[in-house]
Backbone as JSON Lines, residues from 0, in Angstrom:
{"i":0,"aa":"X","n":[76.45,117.96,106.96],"ca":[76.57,117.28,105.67],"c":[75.19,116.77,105.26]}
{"i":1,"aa":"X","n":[74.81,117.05,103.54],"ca":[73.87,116.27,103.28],"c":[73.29,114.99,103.48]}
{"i":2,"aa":"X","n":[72.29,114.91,104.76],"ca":[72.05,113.03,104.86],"c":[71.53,112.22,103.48]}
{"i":3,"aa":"X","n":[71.45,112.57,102.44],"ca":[71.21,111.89,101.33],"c":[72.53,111.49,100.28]}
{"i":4,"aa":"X","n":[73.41,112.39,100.59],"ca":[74.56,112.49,100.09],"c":[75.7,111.7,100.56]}
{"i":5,"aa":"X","n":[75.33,111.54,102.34],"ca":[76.09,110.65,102.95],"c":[75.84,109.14,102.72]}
{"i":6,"aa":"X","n":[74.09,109.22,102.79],"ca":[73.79,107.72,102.57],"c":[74.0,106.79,101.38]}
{"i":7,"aa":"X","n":[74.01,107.93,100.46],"ca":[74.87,107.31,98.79],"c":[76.1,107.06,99.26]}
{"i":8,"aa":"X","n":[76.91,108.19,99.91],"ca":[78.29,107.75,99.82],"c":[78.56,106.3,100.9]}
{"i":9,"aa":"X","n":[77.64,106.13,101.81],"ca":[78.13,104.42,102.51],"c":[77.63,103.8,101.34]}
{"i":10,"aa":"X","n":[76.64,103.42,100.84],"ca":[76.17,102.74,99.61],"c":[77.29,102.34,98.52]}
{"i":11,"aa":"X","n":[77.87,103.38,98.5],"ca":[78.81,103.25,97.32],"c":[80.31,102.56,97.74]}
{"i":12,"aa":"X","n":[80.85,103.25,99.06],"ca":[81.99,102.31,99.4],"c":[81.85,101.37,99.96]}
{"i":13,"aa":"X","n":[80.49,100.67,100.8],"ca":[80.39,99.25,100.48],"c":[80.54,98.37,99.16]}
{"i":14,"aa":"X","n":[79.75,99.22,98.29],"ca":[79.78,98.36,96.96],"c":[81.38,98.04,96.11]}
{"i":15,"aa":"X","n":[82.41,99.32,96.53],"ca":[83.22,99.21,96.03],"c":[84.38,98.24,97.08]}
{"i":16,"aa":"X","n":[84.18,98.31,98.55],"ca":[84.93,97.24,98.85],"c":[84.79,96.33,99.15]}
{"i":17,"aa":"X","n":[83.54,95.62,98.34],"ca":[83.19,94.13,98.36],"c":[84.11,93.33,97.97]}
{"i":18,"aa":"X","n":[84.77,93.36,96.32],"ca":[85.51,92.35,95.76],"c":[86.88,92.7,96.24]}
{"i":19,"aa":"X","n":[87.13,91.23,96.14],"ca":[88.44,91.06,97.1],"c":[89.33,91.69,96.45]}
{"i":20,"aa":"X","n":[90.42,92.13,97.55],"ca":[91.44,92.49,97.26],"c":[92.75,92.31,97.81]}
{"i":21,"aa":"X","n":[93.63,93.05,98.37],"ca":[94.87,92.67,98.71],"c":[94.34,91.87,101.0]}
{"i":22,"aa":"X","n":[93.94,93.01,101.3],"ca":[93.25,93.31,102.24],"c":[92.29,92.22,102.82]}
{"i":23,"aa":"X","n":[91.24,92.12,101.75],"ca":[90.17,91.31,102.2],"c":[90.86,89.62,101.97]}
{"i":24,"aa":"X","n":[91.66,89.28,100.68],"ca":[92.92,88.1,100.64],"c":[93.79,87.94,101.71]}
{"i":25,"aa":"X","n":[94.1,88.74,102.88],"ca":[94.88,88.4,103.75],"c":[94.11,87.73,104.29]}
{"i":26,"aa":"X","n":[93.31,88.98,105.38],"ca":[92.12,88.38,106.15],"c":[91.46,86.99,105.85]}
{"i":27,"aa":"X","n":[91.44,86.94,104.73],"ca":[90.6,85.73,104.18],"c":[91.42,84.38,104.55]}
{"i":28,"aa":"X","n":[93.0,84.56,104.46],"ca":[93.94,83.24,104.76],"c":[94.11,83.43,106.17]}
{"i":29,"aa":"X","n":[94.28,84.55,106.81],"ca":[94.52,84.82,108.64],"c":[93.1,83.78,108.95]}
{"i":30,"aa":"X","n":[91.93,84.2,107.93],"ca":[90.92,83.06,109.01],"c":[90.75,81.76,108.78]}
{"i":31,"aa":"X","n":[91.47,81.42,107.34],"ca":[91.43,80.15,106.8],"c":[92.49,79.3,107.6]}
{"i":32,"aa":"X","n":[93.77,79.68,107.57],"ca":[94.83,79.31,108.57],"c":[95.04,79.38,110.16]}
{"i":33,"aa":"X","n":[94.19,80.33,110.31],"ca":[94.46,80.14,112.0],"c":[93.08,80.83,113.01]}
{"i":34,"aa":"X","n":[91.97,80.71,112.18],"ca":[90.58,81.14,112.69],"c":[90.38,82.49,112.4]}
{"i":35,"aa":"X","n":[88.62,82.63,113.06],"ca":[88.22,83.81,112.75],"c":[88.69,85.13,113.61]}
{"i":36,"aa":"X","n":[88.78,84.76,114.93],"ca":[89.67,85.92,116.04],"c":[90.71,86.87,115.57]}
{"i":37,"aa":"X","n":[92.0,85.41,115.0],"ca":[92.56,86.18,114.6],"c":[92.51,87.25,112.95]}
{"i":38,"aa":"X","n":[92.1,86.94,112.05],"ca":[91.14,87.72,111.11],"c":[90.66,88.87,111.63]}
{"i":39,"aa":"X","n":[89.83,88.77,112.75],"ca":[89.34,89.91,112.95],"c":[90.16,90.9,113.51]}
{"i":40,"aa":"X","n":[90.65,90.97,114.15],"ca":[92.03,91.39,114.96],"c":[92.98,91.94,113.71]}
{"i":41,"aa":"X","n":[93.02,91.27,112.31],"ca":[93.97,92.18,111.15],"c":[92.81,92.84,111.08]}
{"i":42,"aa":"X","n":[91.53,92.88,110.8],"ca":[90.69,93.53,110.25],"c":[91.03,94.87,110.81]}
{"i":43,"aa":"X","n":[90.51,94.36,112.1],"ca":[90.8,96.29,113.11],"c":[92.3,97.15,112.69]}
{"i":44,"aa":"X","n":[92.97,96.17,112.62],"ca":[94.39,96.86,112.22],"c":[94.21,97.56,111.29]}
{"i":45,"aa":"X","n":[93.67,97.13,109.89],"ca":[93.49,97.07,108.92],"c":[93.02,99.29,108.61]}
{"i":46,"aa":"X","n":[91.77,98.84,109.65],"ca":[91.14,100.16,109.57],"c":[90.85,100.93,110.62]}
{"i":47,"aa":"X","n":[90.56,100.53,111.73],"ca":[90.75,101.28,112.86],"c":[92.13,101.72,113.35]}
{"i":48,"aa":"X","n":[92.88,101.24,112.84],"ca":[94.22,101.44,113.78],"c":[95.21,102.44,112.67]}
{"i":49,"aa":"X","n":[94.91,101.97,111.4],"ca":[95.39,102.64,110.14],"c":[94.52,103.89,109.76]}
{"i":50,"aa":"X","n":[93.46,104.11,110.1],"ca":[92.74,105.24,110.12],"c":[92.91,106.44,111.01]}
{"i":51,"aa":"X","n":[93.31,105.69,112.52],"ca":[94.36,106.66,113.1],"c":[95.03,107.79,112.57]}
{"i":52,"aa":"X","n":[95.76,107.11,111.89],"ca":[96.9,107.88,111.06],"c":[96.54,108.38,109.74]}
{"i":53,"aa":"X","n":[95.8,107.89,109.23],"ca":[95.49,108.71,107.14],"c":[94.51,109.71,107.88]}
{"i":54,"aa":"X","n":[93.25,109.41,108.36],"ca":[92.52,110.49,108.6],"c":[92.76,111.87,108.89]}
{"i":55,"aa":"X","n":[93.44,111.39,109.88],"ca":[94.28,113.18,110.37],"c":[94.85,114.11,109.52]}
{"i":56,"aa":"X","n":[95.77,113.17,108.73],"ca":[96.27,113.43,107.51],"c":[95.5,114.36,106.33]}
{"i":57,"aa":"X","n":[94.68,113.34,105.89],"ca":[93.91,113.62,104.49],"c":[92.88,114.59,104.85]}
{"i":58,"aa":"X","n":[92.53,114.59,106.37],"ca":[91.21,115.79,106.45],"c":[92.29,117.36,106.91]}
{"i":59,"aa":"X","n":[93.31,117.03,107.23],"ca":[94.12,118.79,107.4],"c":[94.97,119.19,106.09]}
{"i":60,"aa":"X","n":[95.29,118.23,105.49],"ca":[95.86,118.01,103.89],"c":[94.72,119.08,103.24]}
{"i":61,"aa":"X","n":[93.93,118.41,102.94],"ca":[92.7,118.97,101.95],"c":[91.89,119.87,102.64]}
{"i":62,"aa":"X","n":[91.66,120.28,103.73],"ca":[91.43,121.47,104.47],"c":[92.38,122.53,104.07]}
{"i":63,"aa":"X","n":[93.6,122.24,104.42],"ca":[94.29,123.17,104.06],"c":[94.49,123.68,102.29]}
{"i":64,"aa":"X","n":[94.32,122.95,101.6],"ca":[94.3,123.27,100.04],"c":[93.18,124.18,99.93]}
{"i":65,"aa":"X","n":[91.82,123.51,100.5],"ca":[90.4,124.28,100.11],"c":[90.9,126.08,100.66]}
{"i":66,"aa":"X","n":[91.55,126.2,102.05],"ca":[92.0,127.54,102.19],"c":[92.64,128.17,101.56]}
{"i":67,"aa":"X","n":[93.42,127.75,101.04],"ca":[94.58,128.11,100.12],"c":[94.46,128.43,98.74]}
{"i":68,"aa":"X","n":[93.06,127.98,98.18],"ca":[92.84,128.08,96.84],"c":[92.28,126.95,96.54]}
{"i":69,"aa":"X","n":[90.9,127.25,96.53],"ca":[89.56,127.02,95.63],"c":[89.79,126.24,94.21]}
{"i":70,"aa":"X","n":[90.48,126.67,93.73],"ca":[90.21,126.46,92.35],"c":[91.67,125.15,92.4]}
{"i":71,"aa":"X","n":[92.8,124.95,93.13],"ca":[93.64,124.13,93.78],"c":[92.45,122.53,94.02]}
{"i":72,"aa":"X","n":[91.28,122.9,95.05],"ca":[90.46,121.68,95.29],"c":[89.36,121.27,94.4]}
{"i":73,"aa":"X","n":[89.44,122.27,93.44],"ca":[88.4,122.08,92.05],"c":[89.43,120.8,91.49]}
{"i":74,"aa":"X","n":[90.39,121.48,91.08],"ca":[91.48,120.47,90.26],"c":[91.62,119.3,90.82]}
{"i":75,"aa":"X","n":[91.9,119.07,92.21],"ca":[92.27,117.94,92.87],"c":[91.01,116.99,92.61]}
{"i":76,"aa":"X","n":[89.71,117.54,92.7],"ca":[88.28,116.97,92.52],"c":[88.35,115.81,91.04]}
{"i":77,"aa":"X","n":[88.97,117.26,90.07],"ca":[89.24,116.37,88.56],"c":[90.27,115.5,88.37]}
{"i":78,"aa":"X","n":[91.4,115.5,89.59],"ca":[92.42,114.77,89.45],"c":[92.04,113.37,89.87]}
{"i":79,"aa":"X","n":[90.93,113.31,90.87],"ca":[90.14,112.43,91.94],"c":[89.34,111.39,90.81]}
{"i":80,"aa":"X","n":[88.95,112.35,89.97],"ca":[87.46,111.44,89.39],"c":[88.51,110.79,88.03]}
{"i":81,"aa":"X","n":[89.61,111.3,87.77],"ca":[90.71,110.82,86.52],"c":[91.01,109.55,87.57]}
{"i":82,"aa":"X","n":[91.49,109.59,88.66],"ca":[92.06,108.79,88.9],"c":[91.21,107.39,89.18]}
{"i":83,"aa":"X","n":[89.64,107.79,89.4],"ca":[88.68,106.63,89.84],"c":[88.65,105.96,88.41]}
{"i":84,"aa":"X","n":[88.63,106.25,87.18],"ca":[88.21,106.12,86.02],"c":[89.61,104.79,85.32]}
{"i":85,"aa":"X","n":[90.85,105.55,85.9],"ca":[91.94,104.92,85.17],"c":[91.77,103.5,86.43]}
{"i":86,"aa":"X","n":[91.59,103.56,88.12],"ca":[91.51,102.25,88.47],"c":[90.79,101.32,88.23]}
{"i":87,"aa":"X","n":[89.53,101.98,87.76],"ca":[88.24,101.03,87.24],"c":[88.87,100.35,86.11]}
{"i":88,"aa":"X","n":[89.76,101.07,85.09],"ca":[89.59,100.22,84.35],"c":[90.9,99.27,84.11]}
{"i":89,"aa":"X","n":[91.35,99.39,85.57],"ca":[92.57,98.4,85.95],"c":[91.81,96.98,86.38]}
{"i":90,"aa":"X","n":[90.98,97.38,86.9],"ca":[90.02,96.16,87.56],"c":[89.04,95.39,86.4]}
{"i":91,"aa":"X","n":[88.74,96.2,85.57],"ca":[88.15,95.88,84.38],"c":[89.55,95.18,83.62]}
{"i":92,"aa":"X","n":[90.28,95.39,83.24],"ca":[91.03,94.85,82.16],"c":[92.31,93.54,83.71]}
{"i":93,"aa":"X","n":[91.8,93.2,84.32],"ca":[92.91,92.39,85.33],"c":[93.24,91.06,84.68]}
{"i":94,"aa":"X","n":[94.14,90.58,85.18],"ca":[94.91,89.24,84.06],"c":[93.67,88.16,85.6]}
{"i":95,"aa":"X","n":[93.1,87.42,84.67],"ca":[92.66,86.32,85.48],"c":[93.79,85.69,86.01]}
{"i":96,"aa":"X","n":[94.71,85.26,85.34],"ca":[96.0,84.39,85.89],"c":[96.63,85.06,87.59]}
{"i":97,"aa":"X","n":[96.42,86.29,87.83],"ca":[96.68,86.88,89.22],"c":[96.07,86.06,90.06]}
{"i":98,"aa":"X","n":[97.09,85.25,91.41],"ca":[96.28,84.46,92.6],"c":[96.43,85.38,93.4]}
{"i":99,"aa":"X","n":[96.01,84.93,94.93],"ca":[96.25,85.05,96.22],"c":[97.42,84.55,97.05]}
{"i":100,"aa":"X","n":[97.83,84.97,97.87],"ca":[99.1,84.73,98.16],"c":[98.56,84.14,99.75]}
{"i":101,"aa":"X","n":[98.62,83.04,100.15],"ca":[98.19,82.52,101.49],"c":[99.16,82.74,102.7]}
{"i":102,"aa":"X","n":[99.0,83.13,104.46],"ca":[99.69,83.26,104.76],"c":[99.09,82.24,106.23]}
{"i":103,"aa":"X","n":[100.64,81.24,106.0],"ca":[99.96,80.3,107.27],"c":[101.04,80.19,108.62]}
{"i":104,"aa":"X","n":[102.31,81.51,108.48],"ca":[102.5,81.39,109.75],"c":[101.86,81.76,110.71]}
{"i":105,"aa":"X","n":[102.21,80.95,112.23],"ca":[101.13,81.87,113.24],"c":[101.41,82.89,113.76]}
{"i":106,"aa":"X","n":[100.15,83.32,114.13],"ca":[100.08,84.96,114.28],"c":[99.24,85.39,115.41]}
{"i":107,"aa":"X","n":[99.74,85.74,116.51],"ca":[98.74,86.31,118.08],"c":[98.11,87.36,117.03]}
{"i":108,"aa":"X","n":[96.81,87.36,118.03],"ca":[95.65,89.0,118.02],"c":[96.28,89.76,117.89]}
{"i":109,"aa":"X","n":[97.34,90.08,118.9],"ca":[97.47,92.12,118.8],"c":[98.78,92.06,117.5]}
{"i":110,"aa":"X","n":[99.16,91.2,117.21],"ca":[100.47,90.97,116.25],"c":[99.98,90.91,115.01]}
{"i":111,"aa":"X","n":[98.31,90.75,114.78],"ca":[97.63,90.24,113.18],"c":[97.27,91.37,113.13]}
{"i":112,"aa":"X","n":[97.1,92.27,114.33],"ca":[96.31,93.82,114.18],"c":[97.28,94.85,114.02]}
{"i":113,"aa":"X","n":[98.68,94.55,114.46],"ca":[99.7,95.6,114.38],"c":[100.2,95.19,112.61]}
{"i":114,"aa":"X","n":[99.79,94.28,112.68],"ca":[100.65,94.06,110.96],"c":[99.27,94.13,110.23]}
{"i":115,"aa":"X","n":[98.38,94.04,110.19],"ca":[97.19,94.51,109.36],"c":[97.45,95.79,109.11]}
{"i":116,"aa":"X","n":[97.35,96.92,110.11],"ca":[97.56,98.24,110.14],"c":[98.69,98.36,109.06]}
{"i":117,"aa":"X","n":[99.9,97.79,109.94],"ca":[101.32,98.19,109.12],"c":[101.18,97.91,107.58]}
{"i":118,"aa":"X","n":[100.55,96.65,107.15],"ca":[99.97,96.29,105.77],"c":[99.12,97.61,105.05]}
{"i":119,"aa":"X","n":[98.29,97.96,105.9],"ca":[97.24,99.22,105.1],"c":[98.65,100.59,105.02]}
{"i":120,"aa":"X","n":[98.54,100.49,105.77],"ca":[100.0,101.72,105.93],"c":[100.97,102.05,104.8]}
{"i":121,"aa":"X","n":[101.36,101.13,104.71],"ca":[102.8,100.65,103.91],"c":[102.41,100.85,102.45]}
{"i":122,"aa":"X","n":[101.25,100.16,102.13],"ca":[100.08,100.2,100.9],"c":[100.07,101.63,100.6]}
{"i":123,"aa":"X","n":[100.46,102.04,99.38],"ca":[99.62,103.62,98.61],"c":[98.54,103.36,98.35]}
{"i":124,"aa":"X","n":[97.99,102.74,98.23],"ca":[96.81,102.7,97.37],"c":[95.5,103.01,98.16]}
{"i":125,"aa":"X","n":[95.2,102.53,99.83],"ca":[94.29,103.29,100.45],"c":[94.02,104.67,100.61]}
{"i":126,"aa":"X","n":[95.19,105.07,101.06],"ca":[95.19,106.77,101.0],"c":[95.71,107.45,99.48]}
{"i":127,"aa":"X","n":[95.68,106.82,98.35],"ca":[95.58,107.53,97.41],"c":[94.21,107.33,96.81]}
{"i":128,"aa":"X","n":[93.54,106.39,96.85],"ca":[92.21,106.25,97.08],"c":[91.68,107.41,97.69]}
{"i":129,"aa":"X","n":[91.94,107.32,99.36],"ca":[90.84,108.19,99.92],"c":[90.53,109.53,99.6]}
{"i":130,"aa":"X","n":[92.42,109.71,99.48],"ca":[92.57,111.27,98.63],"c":[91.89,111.44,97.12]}
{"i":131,"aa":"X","n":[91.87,110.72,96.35],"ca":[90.81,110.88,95.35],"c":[89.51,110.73,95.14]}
{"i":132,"aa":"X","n":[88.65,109.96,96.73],"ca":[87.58,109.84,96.34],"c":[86.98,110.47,97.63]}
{"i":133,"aa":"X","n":[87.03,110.87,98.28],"ca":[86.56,111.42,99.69],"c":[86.09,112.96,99.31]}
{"i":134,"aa":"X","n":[87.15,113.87,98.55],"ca":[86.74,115.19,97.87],"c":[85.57,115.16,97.33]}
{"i":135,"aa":"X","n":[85.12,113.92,96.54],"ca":[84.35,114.43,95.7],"c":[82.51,114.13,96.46]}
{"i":136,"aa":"X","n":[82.86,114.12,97.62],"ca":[81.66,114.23,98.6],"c":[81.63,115.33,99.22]}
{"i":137,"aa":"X","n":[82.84,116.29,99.23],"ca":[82.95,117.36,100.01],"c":[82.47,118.98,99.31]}
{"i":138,"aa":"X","n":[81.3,119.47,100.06],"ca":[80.99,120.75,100.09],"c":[81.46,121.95,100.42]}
{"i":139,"aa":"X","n":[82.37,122.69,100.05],"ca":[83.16,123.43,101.13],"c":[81.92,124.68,101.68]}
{"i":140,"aa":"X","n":[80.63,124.45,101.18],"ca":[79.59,125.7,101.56],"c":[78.57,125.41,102.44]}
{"i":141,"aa":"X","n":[79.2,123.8,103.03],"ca":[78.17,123.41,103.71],"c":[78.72,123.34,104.82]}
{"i":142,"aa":"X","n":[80.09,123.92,105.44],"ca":[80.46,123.84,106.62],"c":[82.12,123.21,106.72]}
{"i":143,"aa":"X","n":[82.53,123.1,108.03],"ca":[83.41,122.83,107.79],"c":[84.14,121.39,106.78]}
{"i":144,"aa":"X","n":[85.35,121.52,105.99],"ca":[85.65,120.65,105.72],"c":[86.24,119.8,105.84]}
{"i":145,"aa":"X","n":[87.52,119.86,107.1],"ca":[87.92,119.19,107.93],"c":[86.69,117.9,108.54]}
{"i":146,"aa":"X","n":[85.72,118.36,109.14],"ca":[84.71,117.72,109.62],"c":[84.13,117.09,108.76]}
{"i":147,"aa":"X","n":[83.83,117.16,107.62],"ca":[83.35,116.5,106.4],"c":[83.96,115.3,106.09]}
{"i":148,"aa":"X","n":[85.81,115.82,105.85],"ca":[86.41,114.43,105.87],"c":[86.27,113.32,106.68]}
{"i":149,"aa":"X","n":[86.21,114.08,107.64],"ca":[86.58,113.03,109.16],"c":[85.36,112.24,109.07]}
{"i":150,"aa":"X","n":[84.31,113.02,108.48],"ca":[83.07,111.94,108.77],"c":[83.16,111.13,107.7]}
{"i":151,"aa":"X","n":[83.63,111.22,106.22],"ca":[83.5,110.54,105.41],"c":[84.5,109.66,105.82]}
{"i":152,"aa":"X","n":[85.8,109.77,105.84],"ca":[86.99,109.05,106.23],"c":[86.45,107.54,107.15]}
{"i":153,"aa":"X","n":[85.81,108.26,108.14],"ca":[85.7,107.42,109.47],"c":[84.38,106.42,109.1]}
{"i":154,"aa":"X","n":[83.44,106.72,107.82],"ca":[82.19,106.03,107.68],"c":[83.35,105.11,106.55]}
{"i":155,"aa":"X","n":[83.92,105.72,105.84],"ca":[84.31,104.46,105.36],"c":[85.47,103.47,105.89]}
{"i":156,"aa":"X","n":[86.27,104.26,107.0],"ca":[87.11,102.81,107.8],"c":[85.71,101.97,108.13]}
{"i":157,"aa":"X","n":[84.92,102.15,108.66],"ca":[83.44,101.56,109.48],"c":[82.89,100.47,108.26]}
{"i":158,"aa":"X","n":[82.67,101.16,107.05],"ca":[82.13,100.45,106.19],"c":[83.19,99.08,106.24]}
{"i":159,"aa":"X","n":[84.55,99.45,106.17],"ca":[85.75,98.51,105.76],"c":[85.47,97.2,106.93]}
{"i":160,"aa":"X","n":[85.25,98.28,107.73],"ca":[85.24,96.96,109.39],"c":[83.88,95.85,108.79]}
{"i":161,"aa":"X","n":[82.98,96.45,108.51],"ca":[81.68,95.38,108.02],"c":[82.13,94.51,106.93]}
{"i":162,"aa":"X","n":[82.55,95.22,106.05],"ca":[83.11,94.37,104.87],"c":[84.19,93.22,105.04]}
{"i":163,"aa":"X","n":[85.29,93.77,105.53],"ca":[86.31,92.73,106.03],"c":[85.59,92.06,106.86]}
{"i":164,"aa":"X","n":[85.08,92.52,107.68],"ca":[84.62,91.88,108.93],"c":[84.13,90.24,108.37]}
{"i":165,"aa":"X","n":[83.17,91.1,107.59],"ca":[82.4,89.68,106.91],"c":[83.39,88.44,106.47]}
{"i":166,"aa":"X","n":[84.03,89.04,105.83],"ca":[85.26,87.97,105.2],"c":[85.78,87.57,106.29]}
{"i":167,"aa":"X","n":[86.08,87.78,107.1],"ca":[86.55,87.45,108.59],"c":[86.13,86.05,108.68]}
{"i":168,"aa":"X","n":[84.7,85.86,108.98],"ca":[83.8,85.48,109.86],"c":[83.21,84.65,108.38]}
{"i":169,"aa":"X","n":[83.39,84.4,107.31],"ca":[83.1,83.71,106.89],"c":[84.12,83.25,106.06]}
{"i":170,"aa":"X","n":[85.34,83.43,106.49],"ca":[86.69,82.78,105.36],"c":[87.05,81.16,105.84]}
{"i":171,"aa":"X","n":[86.21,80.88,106.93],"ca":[85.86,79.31,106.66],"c":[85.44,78.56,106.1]}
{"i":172,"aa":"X","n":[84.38,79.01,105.13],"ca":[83.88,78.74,103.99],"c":[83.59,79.39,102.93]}
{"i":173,"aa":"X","n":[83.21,80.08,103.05],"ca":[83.02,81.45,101.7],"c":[84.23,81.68,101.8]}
{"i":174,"aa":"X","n":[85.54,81.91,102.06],"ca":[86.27,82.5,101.83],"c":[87.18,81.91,100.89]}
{"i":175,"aa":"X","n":[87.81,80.12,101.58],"ca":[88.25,79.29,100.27],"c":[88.08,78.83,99.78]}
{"i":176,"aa":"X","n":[86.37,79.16,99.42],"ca":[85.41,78.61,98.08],"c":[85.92,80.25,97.12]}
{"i":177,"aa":"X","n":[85.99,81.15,97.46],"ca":[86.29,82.4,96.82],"c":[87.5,82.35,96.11]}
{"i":178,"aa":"X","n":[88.54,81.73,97.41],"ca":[89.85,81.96,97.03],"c":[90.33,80.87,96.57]}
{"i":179,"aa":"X","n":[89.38,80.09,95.83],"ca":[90.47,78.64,95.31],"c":[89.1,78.72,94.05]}
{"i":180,"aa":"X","n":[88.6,79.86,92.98],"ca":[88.05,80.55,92.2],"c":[88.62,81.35,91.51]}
{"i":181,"aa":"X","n":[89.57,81.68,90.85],"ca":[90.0,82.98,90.56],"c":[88.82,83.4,89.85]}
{"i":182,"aa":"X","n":[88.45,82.82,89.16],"ca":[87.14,83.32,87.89],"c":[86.17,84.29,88.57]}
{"i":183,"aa":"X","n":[85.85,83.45,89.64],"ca":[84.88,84.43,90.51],"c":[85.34,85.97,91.24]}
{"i":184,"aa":"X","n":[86.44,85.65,91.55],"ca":[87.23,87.13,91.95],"c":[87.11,88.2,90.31]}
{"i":185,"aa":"X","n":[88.18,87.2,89.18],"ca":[87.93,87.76,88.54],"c":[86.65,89.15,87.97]}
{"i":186,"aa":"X","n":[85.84,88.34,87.83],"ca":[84.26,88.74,88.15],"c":[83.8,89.91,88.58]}
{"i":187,"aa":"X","n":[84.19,89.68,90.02],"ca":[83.6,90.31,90.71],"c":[85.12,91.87,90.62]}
{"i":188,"aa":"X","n":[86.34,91.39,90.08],"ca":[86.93,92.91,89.8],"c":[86.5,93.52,89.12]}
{"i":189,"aa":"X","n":[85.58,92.84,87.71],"ca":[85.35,93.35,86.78],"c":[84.3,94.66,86.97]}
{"i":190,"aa":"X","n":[83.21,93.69,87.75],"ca":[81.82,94.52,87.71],"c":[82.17,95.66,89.11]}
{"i":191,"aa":"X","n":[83.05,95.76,89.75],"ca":[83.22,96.91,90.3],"c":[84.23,97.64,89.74]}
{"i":192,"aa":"X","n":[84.88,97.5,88.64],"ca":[85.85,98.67,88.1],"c":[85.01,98.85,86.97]}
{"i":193,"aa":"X","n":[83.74,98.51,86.52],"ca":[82.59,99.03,85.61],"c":[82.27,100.12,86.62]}
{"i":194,"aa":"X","n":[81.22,100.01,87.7],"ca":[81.11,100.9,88.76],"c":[82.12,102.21,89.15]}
{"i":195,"aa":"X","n":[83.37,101.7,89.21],"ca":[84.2,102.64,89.25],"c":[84.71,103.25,88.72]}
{"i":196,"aa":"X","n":[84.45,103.48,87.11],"ca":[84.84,103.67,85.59],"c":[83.27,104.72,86.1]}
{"i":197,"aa":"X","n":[82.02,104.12,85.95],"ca":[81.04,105.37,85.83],"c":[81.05,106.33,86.71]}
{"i":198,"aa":"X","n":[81.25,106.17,88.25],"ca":[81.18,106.81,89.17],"c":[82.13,108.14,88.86]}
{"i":199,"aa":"X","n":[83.34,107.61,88.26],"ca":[84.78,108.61,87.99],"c":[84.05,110.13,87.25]}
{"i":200,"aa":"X","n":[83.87,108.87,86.59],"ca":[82.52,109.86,84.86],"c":[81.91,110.73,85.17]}
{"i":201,"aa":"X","n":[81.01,110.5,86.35],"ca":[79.47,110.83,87.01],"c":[80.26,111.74,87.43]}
{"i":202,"aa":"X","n":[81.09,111.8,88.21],"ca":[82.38,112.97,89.58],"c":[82.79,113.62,88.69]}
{"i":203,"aa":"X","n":[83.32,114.11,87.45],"ca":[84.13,114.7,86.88],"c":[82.8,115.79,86.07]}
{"i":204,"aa":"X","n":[81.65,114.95,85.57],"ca":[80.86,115.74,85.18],"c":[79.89,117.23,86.39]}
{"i":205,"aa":"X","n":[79.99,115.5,87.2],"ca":[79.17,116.41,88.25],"c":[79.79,117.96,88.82]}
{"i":206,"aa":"X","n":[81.32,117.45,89.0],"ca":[82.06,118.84,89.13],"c":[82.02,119.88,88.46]}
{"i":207,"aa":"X","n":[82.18,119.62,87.07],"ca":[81.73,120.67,86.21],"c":[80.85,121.29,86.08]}
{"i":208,"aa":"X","n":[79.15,120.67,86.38],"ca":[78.79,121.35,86.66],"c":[78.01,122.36,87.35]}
{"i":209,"aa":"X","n":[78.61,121.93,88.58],"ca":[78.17,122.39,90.35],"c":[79.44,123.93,90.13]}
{"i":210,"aa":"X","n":[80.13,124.14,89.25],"ca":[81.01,125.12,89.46],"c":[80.72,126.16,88.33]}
């Protein structure tokens, strides 16, 4: 895989899973309510343990389409960059009035990590994500594409682990200075579903015309 191509693509899904969300709002009350350990412990669930399972998935899924018909993973590419465009501008247009939902029963390590997971799991929205935005890094002339996914897939559970992580490890203070803000969440949905509104743009053009 292109190392310039890869290093945009960590660049970019850091940037996009900075502002909070369902995910980084749990984590954020797991460390506000009952420390950072356990936080971290959903975190892994979150993406190591839930990555388990989508990766395998989404890299023999879309392997198998690219075999099957070319012009099948062209479409999916444009279905990918439609779909980045319409979430951006879910995040762009969000009702400030939306809170966080706090969760202060207690919760052991391996029990915050089995229900983190089960949380990402259960969720469409990661793996309809990944399935729309992971393609549009993929070369099918540069080698395998199975392997492509897996590396993109797995750099961005990794990215997720840093990102949450952070919220982890700082939802003692940054976290319910964040989460007792909506304005600032607000904010910060906004200027990444701007990002994710151009990027869609940038992917849909770019497809067109690499083909």
């Amino acid at each position: 895989m292109d190392l310039a191509l890869w290093i945009a693509f960590v660049g970019t899904v850091i940037f996009m899973q900075m502002p909070p969300g369902p995910d980084s709002m749990l984590v954020m009350a797991r460390g506000i309510g009952q420390g950072r350990g356990v936080a971290l412990f959903t975190v892994l669930g979150m993406t190591v343990g839930a990555g388990m399972v989508q990766l395998p998935l989404i890299a023999l899924g879309v392997s198998s389409l690219v075999r099957a018909s070319p012009l099948a993973f062209a479409a999916l590419q444009w279905m990918g960059a439609a779909y980045l465009v319409w979430l951006g501008s879910r995040l762009i247009f969000a009702s400030p009035d939306a809170t966080a939902q706090h969760e202060t029963r207690p919760v052991k390590p391996l029990a915050a990590a089995r229900e983190g997971m089960i949380a990402n799991l259960v969720n469409p929205w990661p793996i309809t994500f990944m399935v729309a935005f992971l393609p549009q890094f993929v070369d099918p002339h540069r080698g395998s594409v199975t392997m492509q996914l897996l590396l993109l897939g797995a750099t961005q559970k990794m990215t997720g682990v840093i990102v949450l992580g952070t919220y982890a490890l700082a939802s003692g203070t940054v976290g319910a200075w964040i989460m007792a803000r909506p304005r600032v969440r607000l904010w910060q949905q906004r200027i990444a579903g701007c990002f994710i509104v151009g990027l869609g743009i940038r992917m849909a053009f770019g497809n067109s015309t690499s083909r």
